[in-house]
ROKE-461120 format. One record per atom (N, C-alpha, C): residue in one letter; x, y, z. Coordinates in steps of 0.02 Angstrom, whole numbers, plus 50000, padded with zeros to 5 digits. Layout:
BEGIN
aXYZ;...
END
This chain:
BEGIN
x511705132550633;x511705131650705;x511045128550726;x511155124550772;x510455120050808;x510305123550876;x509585127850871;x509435131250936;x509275126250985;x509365130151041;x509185126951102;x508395124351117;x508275120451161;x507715119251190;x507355112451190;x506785110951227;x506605105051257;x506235101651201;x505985095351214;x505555092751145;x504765093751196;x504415095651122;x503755099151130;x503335093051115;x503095091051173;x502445086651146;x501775087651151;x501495087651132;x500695089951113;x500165085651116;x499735083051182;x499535078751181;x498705078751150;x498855074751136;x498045070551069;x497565065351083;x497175065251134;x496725059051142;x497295053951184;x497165048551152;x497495042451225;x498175044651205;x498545048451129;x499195049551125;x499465054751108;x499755057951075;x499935064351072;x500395066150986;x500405071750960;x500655075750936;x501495075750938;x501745072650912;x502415075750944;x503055078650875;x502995085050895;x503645089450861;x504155091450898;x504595085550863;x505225088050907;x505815092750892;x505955099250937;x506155102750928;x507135106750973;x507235110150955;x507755112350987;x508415107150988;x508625105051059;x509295100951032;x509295094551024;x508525093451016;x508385086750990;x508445083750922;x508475090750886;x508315091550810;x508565087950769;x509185088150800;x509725081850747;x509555072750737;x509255071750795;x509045065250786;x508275064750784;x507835069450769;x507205071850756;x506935068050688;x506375066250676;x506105063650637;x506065070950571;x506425071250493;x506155077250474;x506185074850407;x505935079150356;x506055078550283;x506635080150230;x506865075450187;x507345078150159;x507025080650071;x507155087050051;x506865086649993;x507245087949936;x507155085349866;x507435087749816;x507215085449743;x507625092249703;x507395091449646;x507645085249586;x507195081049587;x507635076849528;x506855074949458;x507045071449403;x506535070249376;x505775075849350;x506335080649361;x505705085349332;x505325086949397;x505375085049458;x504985084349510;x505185086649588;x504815087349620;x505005091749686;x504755085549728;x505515081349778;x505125077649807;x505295076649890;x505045073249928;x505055073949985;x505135065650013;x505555065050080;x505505058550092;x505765058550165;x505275054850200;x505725056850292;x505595049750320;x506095047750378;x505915042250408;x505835041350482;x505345038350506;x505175040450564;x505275032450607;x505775036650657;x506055028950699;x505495027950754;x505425021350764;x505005016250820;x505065022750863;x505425024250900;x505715027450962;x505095035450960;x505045036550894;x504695042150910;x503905041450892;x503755036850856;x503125034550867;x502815031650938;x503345028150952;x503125026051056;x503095032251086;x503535035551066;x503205042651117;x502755046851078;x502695046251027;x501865048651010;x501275045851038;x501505040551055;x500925035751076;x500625038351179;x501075042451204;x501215043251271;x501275037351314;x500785035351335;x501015028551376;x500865021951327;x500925021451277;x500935015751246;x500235013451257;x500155007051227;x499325003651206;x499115000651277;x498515001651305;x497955001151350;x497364998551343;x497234991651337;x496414991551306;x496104991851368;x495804997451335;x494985000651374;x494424997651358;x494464993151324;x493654989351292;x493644985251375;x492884985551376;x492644982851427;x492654975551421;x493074970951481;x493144962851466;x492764962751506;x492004963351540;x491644959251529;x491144959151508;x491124960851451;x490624958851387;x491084954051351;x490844951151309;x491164944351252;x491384949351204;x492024943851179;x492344946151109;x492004944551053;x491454947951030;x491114947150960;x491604948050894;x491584940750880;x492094939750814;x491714939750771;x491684941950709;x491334940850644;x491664936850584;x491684930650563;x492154928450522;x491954927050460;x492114929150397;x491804930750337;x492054923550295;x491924920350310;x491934911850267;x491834911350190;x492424912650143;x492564911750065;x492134903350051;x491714903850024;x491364895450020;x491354893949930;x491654899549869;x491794897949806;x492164894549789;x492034888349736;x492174885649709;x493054885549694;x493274888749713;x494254888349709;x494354889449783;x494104889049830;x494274887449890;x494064878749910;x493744875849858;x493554870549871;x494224864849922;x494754864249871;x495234860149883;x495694862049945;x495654866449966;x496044871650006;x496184866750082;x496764867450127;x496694863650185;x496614869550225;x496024870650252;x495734872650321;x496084873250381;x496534868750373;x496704865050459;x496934873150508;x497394876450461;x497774882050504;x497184887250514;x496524888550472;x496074892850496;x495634892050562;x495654885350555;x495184880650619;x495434881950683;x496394882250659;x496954882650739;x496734889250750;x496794895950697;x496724899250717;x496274903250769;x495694899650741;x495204903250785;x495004901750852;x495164894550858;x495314891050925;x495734895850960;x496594896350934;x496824899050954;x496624908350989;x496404909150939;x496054917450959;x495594914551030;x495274910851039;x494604912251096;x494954908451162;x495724903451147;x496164902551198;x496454909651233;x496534913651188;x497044919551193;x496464923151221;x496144926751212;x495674928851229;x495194928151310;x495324921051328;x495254915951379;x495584922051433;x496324917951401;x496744922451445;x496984929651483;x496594931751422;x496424939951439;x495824940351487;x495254936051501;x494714935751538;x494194936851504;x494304936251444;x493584937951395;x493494929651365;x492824930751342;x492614926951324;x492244927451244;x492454923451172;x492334926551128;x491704922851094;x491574926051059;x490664923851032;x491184924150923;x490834918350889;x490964919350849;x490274919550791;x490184925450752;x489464921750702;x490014921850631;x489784915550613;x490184916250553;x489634916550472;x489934922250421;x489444922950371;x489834916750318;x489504913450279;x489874911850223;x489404915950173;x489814915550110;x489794920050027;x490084915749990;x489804916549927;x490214916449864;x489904924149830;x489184924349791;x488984930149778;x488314932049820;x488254926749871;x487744929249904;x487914928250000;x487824933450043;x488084928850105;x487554926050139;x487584922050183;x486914920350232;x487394918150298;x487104918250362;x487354916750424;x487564906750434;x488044907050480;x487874898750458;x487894898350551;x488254901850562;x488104902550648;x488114906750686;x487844910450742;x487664916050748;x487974913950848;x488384921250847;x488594921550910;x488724915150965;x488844911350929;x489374904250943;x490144902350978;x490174897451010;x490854896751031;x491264894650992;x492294896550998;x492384895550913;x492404888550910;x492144882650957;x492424875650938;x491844876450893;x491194876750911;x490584875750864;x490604878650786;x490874884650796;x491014887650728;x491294884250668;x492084881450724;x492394876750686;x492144870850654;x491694868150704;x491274862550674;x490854862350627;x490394867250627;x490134870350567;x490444872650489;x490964874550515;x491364874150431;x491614869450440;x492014865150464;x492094858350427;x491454853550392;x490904856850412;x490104851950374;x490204857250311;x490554863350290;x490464863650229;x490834859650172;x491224855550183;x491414852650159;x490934848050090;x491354849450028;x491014847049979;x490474852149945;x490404857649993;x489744861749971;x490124869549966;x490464869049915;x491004875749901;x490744874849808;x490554881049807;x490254882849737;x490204890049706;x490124893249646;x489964897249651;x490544902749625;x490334910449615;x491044912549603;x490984917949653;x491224923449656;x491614926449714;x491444935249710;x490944936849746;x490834944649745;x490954946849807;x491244949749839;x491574952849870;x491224957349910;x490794963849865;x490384965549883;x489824964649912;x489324958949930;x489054955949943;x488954958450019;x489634959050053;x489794958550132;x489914963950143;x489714970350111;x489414976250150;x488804977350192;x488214971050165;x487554972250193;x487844967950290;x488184964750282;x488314960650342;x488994963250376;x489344967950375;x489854971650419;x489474977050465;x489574975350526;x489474978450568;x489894981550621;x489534987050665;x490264989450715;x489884986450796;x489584980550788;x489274977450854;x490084971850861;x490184971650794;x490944964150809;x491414969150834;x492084967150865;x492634969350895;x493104968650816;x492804963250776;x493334964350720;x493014957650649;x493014958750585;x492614955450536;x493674951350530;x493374943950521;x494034939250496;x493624937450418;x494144941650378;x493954937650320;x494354930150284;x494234924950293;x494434919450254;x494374920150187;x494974917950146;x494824918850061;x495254918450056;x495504915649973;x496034914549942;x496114921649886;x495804926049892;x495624932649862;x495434933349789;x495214924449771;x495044925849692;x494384928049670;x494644934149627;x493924940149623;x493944939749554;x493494934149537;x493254933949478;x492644937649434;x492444941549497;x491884945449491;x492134953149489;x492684953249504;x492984961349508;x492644965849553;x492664963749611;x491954966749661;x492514967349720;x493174964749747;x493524966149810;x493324974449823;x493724976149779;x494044983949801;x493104988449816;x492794984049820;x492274988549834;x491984990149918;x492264982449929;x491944982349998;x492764986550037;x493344986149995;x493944991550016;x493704998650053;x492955002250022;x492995007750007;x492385008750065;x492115005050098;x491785005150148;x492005008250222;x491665013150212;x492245019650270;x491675022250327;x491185017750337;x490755020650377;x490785022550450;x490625025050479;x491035029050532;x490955024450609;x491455023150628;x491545016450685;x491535010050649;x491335009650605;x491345001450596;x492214998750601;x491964993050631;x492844988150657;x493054988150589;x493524986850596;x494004984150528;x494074976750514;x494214976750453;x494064967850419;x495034966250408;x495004960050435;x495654956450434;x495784951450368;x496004951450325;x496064946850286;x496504940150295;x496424936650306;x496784929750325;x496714924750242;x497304922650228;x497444918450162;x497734911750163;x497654906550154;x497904897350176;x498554901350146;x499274895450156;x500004896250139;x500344900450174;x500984901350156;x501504905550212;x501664911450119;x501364911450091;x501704915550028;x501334923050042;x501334927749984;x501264935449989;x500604935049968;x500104938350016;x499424939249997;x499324941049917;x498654939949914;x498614943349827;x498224949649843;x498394952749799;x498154960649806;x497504962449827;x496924957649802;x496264959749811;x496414958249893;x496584954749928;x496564954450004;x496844957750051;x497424961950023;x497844966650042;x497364971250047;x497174976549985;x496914981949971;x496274981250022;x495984976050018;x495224977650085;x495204977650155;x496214972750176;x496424974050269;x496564981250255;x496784983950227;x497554988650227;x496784995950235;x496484994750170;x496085002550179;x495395000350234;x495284996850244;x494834996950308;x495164995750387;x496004996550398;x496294998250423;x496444990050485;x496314984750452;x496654977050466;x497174976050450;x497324969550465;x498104964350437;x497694962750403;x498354959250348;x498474955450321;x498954950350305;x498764943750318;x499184939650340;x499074932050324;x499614926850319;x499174918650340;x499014916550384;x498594911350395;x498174908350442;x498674906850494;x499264904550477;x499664903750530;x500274903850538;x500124912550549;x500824919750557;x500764918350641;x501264917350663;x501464918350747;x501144922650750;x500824926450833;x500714929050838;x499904931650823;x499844928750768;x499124931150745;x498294932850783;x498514926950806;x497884924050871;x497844930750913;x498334933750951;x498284939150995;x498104944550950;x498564946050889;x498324952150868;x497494952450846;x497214947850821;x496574949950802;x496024949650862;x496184946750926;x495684947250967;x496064955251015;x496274956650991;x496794962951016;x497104964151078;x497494957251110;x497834957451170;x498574959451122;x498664959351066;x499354960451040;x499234961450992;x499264970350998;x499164974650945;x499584977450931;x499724978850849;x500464980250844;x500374988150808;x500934990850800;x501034996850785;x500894998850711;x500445002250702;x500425003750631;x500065012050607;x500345013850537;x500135021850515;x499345019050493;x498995023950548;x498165025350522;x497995029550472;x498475033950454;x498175041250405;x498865045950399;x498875046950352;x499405052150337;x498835061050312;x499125064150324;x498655070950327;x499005076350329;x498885083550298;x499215087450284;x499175093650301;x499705096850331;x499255104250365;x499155107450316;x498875112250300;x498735115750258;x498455115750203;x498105113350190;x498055107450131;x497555107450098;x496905110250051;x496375109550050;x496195102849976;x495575103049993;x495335098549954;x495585099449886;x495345106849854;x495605105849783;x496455105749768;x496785107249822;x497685104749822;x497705098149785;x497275093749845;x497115086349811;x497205083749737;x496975091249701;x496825089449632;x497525089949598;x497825092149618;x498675092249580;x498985087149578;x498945087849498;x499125079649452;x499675078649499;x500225085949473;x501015081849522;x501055080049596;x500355081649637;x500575080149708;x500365072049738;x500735068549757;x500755059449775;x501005060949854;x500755055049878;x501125052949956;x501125046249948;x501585043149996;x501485036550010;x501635036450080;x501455033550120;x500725031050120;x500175037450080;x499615033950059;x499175038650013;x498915042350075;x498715048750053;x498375053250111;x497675055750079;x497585053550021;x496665051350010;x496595047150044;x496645040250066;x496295037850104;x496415039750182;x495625038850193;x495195040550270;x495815035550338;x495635029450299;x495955026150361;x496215021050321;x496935017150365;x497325010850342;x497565008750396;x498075003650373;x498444999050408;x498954996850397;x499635003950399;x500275002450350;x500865001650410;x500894994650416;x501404992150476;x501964995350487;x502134999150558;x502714999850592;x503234992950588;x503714994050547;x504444991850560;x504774992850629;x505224986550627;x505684987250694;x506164994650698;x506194997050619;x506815003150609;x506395008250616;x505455007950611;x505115013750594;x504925013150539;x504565018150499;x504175021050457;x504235026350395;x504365022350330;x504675028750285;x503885033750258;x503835039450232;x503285042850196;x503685047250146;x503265047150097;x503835049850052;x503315051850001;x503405056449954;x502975057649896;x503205065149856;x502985067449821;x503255075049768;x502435079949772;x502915085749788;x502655090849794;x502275094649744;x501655097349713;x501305100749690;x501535110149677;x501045112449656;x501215118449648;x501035121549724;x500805121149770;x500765122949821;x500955119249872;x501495118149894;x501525111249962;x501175113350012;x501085108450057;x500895109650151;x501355111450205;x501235113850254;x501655117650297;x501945109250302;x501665106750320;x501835100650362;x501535094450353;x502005089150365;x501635081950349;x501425078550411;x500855077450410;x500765073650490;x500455066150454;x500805060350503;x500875053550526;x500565052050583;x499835050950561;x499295047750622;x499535040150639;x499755038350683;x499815031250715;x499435028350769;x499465023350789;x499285020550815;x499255013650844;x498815010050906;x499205005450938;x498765002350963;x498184998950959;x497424997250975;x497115003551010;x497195004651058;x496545009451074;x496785017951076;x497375016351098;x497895022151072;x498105025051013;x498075032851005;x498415033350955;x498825039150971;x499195043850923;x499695048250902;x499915052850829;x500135055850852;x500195060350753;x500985062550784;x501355061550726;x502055062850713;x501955068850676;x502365075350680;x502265081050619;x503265082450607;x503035083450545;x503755083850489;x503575090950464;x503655093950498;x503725102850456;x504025103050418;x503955105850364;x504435107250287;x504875113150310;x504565117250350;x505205123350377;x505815119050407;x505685111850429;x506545109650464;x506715105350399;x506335103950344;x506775099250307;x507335102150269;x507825096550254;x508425095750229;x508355096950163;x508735102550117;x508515103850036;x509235100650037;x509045096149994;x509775094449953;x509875095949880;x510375095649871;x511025099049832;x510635096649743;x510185099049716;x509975097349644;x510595094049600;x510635087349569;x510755084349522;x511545080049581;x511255081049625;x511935078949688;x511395069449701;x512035063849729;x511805057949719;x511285057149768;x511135060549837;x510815059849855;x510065064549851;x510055068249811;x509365071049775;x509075065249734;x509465060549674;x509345056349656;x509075048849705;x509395050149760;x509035042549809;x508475044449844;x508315051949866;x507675051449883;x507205052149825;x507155053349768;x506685052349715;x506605043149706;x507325040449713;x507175031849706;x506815029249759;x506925033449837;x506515031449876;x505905029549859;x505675036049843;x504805039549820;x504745031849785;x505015032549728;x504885026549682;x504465019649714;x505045018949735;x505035011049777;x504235011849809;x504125016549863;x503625017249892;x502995016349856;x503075022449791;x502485021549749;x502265013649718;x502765010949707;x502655004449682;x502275001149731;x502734997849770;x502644993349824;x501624996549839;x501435003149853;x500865004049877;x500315002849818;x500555002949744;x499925000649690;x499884992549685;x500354989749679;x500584984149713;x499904979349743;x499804982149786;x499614979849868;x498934983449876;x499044990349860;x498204995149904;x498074999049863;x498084997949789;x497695002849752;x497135001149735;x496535004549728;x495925002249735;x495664999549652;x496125000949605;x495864997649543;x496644994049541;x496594986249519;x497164982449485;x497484985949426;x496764985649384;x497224989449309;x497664994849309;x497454998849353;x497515005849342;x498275005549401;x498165001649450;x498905000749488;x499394998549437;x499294992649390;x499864992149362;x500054997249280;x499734998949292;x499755005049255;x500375010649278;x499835012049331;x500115016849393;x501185013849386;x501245007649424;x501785006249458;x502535006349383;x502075004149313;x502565004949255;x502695011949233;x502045014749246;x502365021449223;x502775025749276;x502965023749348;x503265026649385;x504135022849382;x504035017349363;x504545013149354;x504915016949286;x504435017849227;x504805021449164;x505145028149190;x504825032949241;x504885038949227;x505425039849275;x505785036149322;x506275034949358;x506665029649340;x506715024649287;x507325022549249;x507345016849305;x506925011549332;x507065007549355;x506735001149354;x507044994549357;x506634990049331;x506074985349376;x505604983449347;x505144980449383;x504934974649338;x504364970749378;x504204965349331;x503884967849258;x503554973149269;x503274975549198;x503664979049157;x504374981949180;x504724986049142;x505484981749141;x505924984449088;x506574981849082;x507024987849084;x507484984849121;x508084991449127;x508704989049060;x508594994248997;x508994992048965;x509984994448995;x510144990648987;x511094993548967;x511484996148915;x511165002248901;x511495004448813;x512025009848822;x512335004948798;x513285007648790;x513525010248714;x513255004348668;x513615006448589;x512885011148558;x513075013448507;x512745018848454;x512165011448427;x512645006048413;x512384999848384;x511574999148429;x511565000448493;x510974997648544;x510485000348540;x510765006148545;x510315011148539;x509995013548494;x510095010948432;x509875010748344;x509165002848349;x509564997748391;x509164992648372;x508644993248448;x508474998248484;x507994996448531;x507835002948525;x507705008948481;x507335011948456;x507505017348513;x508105019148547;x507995024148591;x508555030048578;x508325035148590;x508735041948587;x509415041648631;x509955041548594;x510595043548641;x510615048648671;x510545049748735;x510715055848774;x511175060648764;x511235067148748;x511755071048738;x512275071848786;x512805071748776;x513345070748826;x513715062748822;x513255058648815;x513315050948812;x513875048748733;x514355048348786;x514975043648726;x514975040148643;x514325037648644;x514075037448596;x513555040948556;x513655045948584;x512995052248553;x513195055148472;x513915055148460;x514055057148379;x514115050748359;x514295043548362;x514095039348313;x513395038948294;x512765037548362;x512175037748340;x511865043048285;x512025050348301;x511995054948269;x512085052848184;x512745050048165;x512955049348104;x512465042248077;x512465040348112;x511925032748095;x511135037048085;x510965040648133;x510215041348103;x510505046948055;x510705049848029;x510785051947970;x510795049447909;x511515043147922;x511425041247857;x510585034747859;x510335034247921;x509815030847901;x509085036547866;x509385041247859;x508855046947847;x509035048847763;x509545047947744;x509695048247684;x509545042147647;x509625035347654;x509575029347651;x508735029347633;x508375033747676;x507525034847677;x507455036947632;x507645043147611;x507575049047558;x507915046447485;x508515041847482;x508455039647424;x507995033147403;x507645030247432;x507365024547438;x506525028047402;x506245033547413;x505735036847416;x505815037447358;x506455043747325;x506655045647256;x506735040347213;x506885033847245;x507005028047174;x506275025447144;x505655026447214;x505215022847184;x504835026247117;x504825032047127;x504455036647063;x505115033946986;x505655034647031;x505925034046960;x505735026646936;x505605020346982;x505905014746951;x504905014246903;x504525019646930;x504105019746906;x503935020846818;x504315025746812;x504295029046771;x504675025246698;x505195020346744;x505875015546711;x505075011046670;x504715007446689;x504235000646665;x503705003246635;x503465010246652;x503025014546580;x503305015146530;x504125015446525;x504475016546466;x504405011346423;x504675006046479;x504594999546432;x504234996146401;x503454999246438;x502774997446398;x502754998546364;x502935007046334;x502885009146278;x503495006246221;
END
């Protein structure tokens, strides 16, 4: 039975808290959990509809327009950005201080260039000048690519750091400036030439310092980074109950990750999936920090309303594939070591039986397949007594092969003698 009563909202700074309760329940944001894979897992999805009302009155910028929009734009000047066409970064930023215009602000741009070292090339500038200034770098792109470098020059005086780069980290230094969590500093935008899928090192440093990531010229773009059109996205996932050493439980995962402080994991038109497997101790509750430029909100998923489904039933099995998918897609994209993500994403791919670029989903039907790709027939599986009889007689086949060699030994001492 579904009790009665109103939905409880709980308000939070510019947004609010919201657990929805009573005869709302059925179309309520909640968790479904179950056992599959050896594992206890959890997976809920949270529609647009209830993130806007987490939000209470939706996004408001309170930044004061009349002071200037201090842009900070982090200019890739290494040697594999050499050949690169510019043109859509140049629109862009034009475009940002048009948009911006329009809002009644007026934007200041200093732009740093780097390869492993940065230096200023213009300092609190209009963006035509800016623009003009990197087109004189032309020809003067050298060098290889540390990443790190542009911690000494991020500041929280800009409204927002634009990083330019094609994300090649030949120095293995991105994920460092990722991890830069200092308290107020703006967040860094990664912007990439082409309409194709960012590369990971540029993902992982918008996503955990809580930016886009995107190309130079994604509709829309221009507004979102000077922030007249800010879009909806999860800041932090966080856990009631929860202490630090919980943390340490090998089996406990989330996706979105809830080690990291802060991100930037885009609201969908359908909403927002979170999903991950439970430890030896779970949390009362999963809370979904959102947010909306100056606004924000927390969604909470109590484990007392989630849905236990039915162990070894098809849908216990789809929220564990959920999990999957999630886990991938996030090492993918925002794990703070490459190696260790693709590491991460094969062994989650093996241990849920599904294929990815690093793994293969075999199809083994005959005793024959399963002999020549070295894998155990499952008990119950149709072919489980032919295989059976095959590694036998390949076990006898062993054992006389062993016994012939002493003898055939013993056969050519004879003959010596």
């Amino acid at each position: 039975s579904v009790p009665e009563g109103p939905i409880d909202v709980q308000p939070r700074g510019c947004g609010g808290d919201v657990v929805l309760r009573g005869e709302q329940r059925a179309k309520a944001p909640r968790l479904f959990l179950s056992e599959a894979h050896g594992m206890s897992h959890f997976c809920g999805h949270i529609q647009r509809t209830a993130i806007e009302s987490a939000l209470g009155q939706g996004w408001v910028n309170l930044e004061d327009t009349d002071a200037p929009l201090r842009v900070a734009v982090l200019w890739d000047s290494s040697r594999s950005r050499q050949d690169v066409d510019h043109d859509a970064s140049f629109s862009l930023l034009t475009n940002m201080a048009a948009s911006a215009a329009r809002a009644g602000r007026r934007m200041e741009v200093t732009v740093v260039v780097f390869d492993v070292t940065p230096r200023i090339l213009v300092e609190a500038s209009a963006a035509d000048v800016a623009v003009e200034a990197l087109r004189g770098l032309a020809g003067r792109y050298d060098g290889g690519t540390d990443f790190s470098c542009l911690e000494s020059v991020l500041s929280d005086k800009y409204a927002c750091h634009i990083l330019f780069s094609d994300g090649s980290d030949n120095l293995g230094m991105s994920r460092a400036l990722g991890l830069v969590e200092a308290a107020g500093l703006s967040r860094v935008h990664a912007v990439h030439a082409g309409s194709g899928q960012a590369p990971a090192a540029l993902a992982w440093i918008a996503h955990a310092t809580g930016g886009v990531c995107a190309p130079a010229g994604a509709p829309g773009l221009p507004g979102l980074l000077c922030g007249s059109e800010e879009g909806l996205r999860v800041a932090r996932v966080d856990l009631d109950g929860f202490g630090v050493e919980d943390l340490a439980d090998e089996a406990f995962d989330t996706v979105p990750d809830c080690r990291l402080n802060r991100m930037s994991w885009p609201v969908q038109c359908s909403g927002v999936r979170v999903s991950g497997t439970l430890g030896a101790r779970p949390p009362s509750s999963v809370g979904v920090a959102v947010a909306q430029g100056v606004s924000d909100g927390r969604v909470v998923l109590p484990l007392a309303d989630a849905v236990r489904l039915e162990t070894g039933s098809r849908a216990a099995a789809l929220v564990a594939l959920l999990h999957c998918e999630q886990r991938i897609a996030f090492d993918a994209m925002l794990s703070p070591h490459p190696a260790l993500s693709a590491r991460s994403a094969a062994a989650a791919a093996l241990r849920y039986g599904v294929a990815t670029p690093s793994t293969t989903l075999l199809m083994l039907h005959r005793a024959e397949q399963f002999l020549e790709h070295d894998v155990e027939c499952p008990p119950g599986h149709p072919a489980r007594a032919a295989w059976e009889e095959a590694i036998a007689a390949r076990r006898q086949e062993s054992a006389a092969k062993r016994r012939a060699v002493p003898l055939a030994k013993d056969l050519a001492g004879t003959q010596k003698l």
